[in-house]
C-alpha positions as CSV (number, residue, x, y, z in Angstrom):
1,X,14.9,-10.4,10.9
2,X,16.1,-11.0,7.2
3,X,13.4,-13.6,7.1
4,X,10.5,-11.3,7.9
5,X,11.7,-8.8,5.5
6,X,11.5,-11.6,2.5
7,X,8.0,-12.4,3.8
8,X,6.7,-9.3,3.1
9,X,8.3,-8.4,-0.2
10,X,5.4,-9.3,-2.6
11,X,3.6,-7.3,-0.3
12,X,5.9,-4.1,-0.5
13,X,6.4,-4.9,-4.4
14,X,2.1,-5.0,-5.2
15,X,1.8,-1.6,-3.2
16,X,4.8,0.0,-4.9
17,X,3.9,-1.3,-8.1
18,X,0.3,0.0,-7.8
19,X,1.7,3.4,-7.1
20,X,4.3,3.5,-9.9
21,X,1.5,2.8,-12.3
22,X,-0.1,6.2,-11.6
23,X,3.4,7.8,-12.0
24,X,3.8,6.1,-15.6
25,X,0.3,7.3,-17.0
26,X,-0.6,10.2,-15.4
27,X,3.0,12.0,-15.4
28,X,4.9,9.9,-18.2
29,X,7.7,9.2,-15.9
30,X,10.7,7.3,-18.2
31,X,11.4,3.5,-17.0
32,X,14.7,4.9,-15.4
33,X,13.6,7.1,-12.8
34,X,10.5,4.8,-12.4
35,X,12.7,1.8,-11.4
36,X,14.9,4.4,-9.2
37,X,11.2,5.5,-7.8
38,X,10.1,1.8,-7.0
39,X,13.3,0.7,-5.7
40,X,13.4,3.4,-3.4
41,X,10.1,3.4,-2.0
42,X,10.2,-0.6,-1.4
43,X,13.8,0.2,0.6
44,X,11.9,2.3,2.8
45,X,9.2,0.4,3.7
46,X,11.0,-2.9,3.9
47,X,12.8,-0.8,7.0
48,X,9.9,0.9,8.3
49,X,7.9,-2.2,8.2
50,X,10.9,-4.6,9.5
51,X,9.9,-4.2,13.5
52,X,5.7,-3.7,12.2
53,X,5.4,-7.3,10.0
54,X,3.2,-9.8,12.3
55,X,2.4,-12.9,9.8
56,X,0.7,-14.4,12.8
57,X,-1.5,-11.7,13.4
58,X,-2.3,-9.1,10.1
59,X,-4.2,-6.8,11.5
60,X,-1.3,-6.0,14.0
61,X,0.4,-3.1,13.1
62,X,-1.5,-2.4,10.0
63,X,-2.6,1.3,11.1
64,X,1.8,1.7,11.1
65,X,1.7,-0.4,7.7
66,X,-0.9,2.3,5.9
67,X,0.3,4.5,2.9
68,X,-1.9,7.4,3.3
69,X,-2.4,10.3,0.7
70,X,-4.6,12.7,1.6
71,X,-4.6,16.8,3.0
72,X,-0.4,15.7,3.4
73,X,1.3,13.3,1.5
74,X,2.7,9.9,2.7
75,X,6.1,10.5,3.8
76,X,7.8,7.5,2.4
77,X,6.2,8.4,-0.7
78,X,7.3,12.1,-0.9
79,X,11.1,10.9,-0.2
80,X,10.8,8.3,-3.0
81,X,9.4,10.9,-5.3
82,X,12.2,13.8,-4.3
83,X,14.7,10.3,-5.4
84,X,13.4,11.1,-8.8
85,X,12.8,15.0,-8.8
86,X,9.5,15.1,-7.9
87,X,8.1,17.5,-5.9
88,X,5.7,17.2,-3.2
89,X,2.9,19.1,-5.2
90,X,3.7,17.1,-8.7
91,X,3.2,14.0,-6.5
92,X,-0.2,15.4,-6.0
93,X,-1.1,15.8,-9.4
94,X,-0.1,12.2,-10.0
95,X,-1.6,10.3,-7.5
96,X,-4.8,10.1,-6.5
97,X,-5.6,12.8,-4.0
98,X,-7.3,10.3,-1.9
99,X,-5.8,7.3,-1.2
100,X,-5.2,4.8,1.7
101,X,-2.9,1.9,0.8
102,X,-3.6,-1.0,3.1
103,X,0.3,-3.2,3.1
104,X,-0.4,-6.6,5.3
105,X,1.0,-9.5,5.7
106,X,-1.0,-11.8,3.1
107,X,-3.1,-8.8,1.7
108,X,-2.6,-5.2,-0.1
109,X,-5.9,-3.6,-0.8
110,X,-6.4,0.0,-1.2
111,X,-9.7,2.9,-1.3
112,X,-9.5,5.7,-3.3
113,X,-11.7,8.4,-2.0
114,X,-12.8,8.5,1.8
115,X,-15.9,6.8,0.9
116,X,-14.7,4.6,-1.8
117,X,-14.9,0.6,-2.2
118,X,-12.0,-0.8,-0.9
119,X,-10.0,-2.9,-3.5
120,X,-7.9,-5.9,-3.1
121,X,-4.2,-5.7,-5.0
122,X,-2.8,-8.9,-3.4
123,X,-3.8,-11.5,-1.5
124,X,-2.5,-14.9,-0.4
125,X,-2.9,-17.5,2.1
126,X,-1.0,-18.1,4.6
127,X,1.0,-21.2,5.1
128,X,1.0,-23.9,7.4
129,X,3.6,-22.6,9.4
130,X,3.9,-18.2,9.2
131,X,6.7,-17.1,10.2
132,X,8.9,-19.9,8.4
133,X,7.9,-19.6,4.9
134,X,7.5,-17.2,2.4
135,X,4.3,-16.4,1.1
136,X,3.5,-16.8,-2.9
137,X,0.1,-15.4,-3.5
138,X,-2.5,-15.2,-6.6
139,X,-4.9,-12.7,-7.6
140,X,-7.4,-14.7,-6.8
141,X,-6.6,-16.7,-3.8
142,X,-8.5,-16.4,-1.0
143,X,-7.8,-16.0,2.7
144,X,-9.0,-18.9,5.0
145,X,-12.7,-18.1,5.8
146,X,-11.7,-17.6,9.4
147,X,-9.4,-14.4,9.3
148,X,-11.5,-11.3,9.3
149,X,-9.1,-9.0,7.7
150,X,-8.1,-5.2,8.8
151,X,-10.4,-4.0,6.6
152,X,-13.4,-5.7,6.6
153,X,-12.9,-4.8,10.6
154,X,-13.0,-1.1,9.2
155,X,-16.6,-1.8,7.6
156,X,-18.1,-3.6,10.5
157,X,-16.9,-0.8,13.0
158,X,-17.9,2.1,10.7
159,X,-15.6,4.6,9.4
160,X,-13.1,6.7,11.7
161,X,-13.0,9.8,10.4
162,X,-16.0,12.1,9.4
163,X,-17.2,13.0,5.9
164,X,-15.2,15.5,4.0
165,X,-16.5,17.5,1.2
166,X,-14.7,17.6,-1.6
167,X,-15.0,18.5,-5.5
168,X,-13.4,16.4,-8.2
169,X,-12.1,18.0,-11.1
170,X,-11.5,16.0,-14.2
171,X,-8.2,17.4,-16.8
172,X,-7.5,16.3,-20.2
């Protein structure tokens, strides 16, 4: 199982990076507590994910593999956060109130808003031979043109959840 856990660290490490960004701008978090932050949160999903990490098939898992902020904050992220002294409701005012964090093997994308463009963090291809290598992706490498990914399965089948008002308020 150590290997699986390797192959999915630049994985773990885009998603966790792409949340301590909002922590360092938005709340002025000090490197310190950041790294504590990041660490912590990539721990926890390394374990959580350990059993949940198919390089073979993506999309297997990936509803388990979502970060979700929303109405109630991701738990993972909340625990990572209290690591640091963050409360559940300062995490709020950091983060975007509407996120979904999508962490596959060979692709992290995210949406912010329930009706946002989804956005691609990381993405790489896979090798040859899955489950015995480790995967070292670029920006802007592309997946093989056959793999439908877990999210553009999301756009063909429509959304899952209904519409939900909401108002945006913008602080200086």
């Amino acid at each position: 199982m150590l290997r699986a856990r390797a192959t999915m660290k630049p994985e773990i490490s885009a998603a966790v990076g792409f949340l301590s960004r909002f922590l360092r701008v938005k709340g002025h978090v000090n490197d310190q507590k950041l790294q504590t932050f990041s660490q912590a949160l990539q721990d926890m999903l390394a374990e959580q994910y350990k059993h949940h990490w198919f390089p073979d098939r993506p999309c297997k898992g990936s509803g388990y593999r979502c970060i979700r902020i929303n109405h109630k904050m991701d738990p993972l992220v909340g625990q990572a956060g209290k690591c640091i002294g963050l409360s559940i409701q300062q995490l709020y005012l950091l983060l975007p109130s509407e996120l979904t964090l999508w962490v596959d093997p060979f692709e992290v994308s995210y949406r912010i808003g329930e009706d946002g463009s989804i956005c691609v963090l990381y993405e790489s291809q896979p090798s040859a031979n899955v489950n015995n290598s480790v995967s070292t992706g670029t920006s802007n490498s592309s997946l093989v043109d056959s793999h439908i990914s877990c999210k553009e399965e999301l756009l063909v089948l429509g959304r899952t959840s209904p519409a939900k008002p909401y108002m945006m308020t913008v602080s200086s």
